[in-house]
C-alpha positions as CSV (number, residue, x, y, z in Angstrom):
1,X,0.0,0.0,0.0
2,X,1.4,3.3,-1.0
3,X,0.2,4.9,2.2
4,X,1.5,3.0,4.5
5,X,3.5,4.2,7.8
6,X,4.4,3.1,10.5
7,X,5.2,4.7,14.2
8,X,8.3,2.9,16.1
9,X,9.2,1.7,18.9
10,X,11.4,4.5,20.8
11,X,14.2,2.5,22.2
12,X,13.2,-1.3,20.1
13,X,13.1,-2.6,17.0
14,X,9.6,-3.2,16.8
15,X,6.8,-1.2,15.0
16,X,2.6,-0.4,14.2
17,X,1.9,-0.2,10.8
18,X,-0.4,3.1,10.2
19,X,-2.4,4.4,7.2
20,X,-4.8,7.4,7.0
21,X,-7.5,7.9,4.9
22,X,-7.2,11.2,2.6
23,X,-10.8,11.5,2.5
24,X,-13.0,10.4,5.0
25,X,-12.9,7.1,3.0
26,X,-15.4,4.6,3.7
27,X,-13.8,1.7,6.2
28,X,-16.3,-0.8,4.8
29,X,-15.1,-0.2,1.6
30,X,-11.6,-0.1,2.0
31,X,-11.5,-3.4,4.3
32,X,-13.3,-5.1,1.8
33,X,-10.9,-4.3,-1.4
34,X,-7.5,-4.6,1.0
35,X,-8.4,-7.9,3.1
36,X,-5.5,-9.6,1.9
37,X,-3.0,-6.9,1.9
38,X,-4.0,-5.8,5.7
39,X,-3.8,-9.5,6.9
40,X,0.0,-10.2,5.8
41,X,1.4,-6.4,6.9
42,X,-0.3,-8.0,10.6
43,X,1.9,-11.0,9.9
44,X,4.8,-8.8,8.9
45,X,4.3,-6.1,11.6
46,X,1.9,-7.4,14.0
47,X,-0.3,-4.3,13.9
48,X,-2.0,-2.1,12.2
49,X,-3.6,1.4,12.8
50,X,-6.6,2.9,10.4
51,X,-6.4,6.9,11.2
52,X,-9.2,9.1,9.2
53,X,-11.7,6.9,7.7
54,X,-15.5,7.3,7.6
55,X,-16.4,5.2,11.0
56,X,-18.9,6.5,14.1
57,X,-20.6,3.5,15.6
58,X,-20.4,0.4,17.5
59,X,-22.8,-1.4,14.5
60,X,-19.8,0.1,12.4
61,X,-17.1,-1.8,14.2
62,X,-19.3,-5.0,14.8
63,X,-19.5,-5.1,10.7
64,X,-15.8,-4.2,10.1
65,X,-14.7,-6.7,13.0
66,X,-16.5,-9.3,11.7
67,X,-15.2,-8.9,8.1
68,X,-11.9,-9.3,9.8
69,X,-12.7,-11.8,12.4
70,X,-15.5,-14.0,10.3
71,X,-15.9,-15.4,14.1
72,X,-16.0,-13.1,17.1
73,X,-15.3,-14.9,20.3
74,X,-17.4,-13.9,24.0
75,X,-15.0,-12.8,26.6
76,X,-15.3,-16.1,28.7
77,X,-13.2,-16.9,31.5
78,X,-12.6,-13.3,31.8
79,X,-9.4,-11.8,34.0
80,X,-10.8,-8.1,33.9
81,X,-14.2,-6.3,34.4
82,X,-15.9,-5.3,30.9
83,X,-19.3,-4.4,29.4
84,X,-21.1,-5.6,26.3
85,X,-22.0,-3.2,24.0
86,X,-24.1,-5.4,21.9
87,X,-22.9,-8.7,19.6
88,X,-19.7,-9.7,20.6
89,X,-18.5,-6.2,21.0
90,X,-17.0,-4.9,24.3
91,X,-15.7,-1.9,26.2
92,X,-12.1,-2.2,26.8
93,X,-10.9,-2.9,30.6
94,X,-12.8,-0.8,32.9
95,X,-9.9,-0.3,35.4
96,X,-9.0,2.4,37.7
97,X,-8.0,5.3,35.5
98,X,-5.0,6.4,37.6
99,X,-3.2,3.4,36.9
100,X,-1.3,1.5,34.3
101,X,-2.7,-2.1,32.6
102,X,0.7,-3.7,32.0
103,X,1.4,-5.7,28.1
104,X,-0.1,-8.5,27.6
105,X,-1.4,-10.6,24.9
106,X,-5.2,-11.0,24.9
107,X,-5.9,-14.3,27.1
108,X,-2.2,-15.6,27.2
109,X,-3.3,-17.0,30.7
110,X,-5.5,-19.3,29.1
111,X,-5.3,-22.3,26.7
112,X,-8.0,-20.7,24.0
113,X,-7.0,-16.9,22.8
114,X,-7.8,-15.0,19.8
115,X,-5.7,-14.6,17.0
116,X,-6.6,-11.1,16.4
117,X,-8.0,-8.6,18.4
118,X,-9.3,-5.4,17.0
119,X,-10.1,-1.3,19.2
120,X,-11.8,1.4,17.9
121,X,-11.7,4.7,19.7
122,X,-15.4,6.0,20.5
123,X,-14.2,9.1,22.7
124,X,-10.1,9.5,23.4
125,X,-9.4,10.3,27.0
126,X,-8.7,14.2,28.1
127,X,-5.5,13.3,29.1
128,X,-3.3,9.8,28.7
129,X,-4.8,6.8,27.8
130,X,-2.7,5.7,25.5
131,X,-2.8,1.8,24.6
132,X,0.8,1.4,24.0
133,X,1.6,-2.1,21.6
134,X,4.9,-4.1,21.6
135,X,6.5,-6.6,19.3
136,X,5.9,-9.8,21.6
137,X,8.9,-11.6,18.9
138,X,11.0,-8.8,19.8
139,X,10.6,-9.2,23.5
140,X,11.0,-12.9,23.0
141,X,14.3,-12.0,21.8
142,X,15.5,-9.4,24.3
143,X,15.0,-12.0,27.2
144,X,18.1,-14.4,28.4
145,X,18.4,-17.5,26.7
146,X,18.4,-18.9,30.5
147,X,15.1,-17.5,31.5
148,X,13.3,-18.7,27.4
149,X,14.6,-22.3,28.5
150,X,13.1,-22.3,31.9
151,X,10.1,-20.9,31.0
152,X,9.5,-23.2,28.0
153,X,10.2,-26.0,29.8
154,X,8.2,-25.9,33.1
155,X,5.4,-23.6,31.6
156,X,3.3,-21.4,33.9
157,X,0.4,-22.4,36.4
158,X,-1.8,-19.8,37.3
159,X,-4.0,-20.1,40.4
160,X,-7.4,-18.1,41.4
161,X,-8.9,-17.6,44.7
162,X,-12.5,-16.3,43.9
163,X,-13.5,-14.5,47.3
164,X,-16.7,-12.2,47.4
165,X,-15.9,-8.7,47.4
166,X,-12.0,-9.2,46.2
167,X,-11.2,-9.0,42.4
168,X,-13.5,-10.1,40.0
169,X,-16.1,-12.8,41.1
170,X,-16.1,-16.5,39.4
171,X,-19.9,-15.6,38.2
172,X,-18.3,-12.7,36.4
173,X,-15.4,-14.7,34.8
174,X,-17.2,-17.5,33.9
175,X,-20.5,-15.5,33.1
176,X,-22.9,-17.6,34.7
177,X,-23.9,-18.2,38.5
178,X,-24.5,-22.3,37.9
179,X,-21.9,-23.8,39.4
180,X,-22.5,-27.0,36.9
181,X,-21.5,-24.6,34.0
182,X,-18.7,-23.5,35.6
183,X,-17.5,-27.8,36.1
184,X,-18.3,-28.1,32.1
185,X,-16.6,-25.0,31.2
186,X,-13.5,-26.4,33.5
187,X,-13.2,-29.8,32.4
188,X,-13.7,-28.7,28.5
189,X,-10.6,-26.2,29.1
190,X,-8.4,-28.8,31.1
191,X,-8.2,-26.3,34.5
192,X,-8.4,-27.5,37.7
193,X,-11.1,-26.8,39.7
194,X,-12.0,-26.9,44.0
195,X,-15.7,-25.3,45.6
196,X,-14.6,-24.1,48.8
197,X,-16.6,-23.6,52.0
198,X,-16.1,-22.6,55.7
199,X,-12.1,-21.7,55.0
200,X,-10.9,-19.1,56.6
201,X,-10.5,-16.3,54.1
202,X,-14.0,-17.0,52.6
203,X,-12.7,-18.8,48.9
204,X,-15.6,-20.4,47.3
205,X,-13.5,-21.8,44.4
206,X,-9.9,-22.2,43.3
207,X,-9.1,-22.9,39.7
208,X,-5.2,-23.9,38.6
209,X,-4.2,-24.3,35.0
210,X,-1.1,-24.9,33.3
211,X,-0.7,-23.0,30.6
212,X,2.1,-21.8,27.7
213,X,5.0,-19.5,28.2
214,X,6.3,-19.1,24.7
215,X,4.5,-19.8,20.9
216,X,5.7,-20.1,17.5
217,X,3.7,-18.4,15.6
218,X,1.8,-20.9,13.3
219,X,2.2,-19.1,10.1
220,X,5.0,-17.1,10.6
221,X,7.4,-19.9,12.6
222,X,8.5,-16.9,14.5
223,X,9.0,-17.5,18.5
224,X,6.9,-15.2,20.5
225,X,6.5,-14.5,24.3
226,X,3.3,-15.5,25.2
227,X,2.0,-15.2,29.2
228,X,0.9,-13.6,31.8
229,X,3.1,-14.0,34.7
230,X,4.4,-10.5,35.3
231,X,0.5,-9.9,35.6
232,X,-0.7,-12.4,37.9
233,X,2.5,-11.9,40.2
234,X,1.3,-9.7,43.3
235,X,4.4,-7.7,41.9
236,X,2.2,-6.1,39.4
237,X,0.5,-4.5,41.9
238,X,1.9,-0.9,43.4
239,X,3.1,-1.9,47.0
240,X,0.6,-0.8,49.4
241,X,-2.0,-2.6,47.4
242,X,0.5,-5.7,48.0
243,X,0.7,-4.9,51.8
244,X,-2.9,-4.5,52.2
245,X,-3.4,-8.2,50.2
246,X,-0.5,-10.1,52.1
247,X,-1.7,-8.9,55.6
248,X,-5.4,-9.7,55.0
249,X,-5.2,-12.8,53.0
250,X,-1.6,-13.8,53.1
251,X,0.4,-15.2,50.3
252,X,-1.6,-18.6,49.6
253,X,-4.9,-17.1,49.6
254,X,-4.3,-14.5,47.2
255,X,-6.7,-13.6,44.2
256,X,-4.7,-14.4,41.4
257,X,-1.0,-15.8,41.1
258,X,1.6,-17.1,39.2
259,X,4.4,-19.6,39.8
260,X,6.3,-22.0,37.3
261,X,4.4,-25.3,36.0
262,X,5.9,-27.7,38.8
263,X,5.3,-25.3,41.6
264,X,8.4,-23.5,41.7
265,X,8.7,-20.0,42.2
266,X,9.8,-17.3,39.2
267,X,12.5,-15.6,40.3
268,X,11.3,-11.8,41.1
269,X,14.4,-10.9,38.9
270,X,13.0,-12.4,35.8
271,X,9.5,-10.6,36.1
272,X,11.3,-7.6,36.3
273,X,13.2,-8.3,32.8
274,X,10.1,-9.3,31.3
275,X,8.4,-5.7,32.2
276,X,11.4,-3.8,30.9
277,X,11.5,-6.1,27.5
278,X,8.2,-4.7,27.2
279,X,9.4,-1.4,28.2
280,X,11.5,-1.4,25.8
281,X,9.8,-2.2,22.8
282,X,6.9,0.0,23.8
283,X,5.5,1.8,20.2
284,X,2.8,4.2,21.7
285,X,0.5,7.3,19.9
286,X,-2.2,9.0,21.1
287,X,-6.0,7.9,20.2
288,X,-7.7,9.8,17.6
289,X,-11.4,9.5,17.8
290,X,-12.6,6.8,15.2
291,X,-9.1,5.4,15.0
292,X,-9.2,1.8,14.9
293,X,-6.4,-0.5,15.5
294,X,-5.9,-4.2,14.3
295,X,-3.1,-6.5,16.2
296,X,-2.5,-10.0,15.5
297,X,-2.6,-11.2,19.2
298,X,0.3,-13.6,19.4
299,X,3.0,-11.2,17.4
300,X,1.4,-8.0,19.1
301,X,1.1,-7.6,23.0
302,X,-0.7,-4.4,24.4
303,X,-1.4,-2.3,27.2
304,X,-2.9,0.9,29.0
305,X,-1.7,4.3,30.3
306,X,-3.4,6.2,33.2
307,X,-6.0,8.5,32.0
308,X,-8.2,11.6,32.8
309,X,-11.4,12.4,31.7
310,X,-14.2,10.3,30.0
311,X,-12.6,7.3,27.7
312,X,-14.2,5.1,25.4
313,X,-12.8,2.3,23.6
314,X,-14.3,-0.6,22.4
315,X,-12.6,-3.7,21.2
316,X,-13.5,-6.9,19.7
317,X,-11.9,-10.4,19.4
318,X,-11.8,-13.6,17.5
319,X,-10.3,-15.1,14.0
């Protein structure tokens, strides 16, 4: 495409592909004639942002998602609070505004993900949030040989303490308040599962599932890193949030965590080089409103910057 850009990482390798209409073309139109061309610059790139074109709704994005995702997946087994805005369209995270969402690939904590996940900017924040994008092959190859091979090898488990009234509730992640539903939706995705009653910190159900640490991309053969540790690690959290969960729950009981496959612990060191990988190879840009931005999910992790002021993004998923 002759007007293609692109916007680069500041201190990385990595960067988003960019093209802006000249008109106020139609985004229908244009998705329709250059389906082919906008799905290998994702392969090449990873991402791609549409600045300028003719786009105002959500039943505008449901239509262009779809042509792009023929099959739109439910956000099931959910690790953040969102809203539907009708089909299988969603608001993105609805987190505290003062503070950052770190990178992360869409459901890397899980066995099922999509391969591409798609945002289209209803109202841009005042001030900040940004959703910064980073080349997860790139951070893949920043890391230590040492820490790839460990975390290949032994994988990740991820645990979840589901206590009323702490984090998100297991009827909101699993979208349903039948507990049967929650035992089929378990067993189908090979996570472990425990109902809980009269323990001391109030846990009605603790899930555990081993998942991937690292992916080769299927059509690229690339090598990609693919998880959530750095997220589920109390580290994520700013320290008198981790104060306040240690001395209330202590460390077994906590919402969410993250160790190696067999149990072991990651080394706090290596969640810290993961962050700054992603650091690194941070490519950001400030929302436009009706920009809309397409990332292949494996080759392109993503993330959110404080904001203030009302924010409106809404993002679909699937392949």
């Amino acid at each position: 495409m002759n007007n293609l850009d692109f916007i680069m990482a500041k201190n990385g390798l990595g960067k988003l592909a960019c093209i802006t209409a000249t008109s106020n073309r139609n985004i229908d139109d244009f998705i329709q004639q250059n389906n082919s061309e906008i799905n290998c610059i994702l392969l090449k790139y990873g991402g791609l942002l549409l600045r300028g074109f003719n786009i105002h709704a959500i039943s505008e994005f449901n239509r262009l998602a779809t042509a792009i995702c023929p099959i739109l997946f439910d956000y099931l087994n959910r690790s953040t609070p969102r809203t539907r805005l009708g089909g299988k369209i969603y608001t993105a995270t609805e987190y505290h505004q003062d503070r950052h969402i770190l990178f992360h690939n869409e459901n890397s904590y899980t066995s099922v993900w999509p391969d591409k996940i798609l945002f289209f900017c209803v109202i841009p924040a005042q001030e900040g949030g940004e959703t910064p994008v980073a080349d997860s092959r790139q951070v893949y190859n920043l890391l230590p040989q040492e820490i790839i091979n460990e975390f290949t090898t032994k994988k990740i488990l991820y645990t979840r303490n589901f206590i009323p009234g702490i984090d998100l509730s297991w009827q909101e992640v699993f979208q349903t308040k039948n507990k049967r539903d929650v035992e089929q939706y378990c067993d189908e995705n090979k996570i472990e599962y425990i109902w809980q009653e009269d323990n001391l910190h109030g846990i009605e159900l603790v899930t555990k599932q081993i998942c991937q640490s690292t992916l080769k991309h299927p059509q690229t053969g690339e090598y990609v890193w693919f998880n959530q540790a750095h997220l589920f690690d109390i580290s994520a959290l700013e320290s008198n949030q981790q104060e306040v969960l240690i001395k209330s729950l202590g460390n077994k009981a906590l919402p969410r965590n993250s160790c190696f496959g067999d149990g072991s612990m990651i080394n706090p060191e290596y969640l810290n080089l993961i962050r700054h990988a992603y650091e690194r190879e941070k490519i950001e840009f400030k929302w436009h409103k009706s920009d809309v931005m397409i990332l292949d999910n494996r080759l392109m992790a993503h993330a959110r910057n404080p904001f203030k002021g009302e924010r409106k993004i809404a993002v679909a998923m699937g392949r």
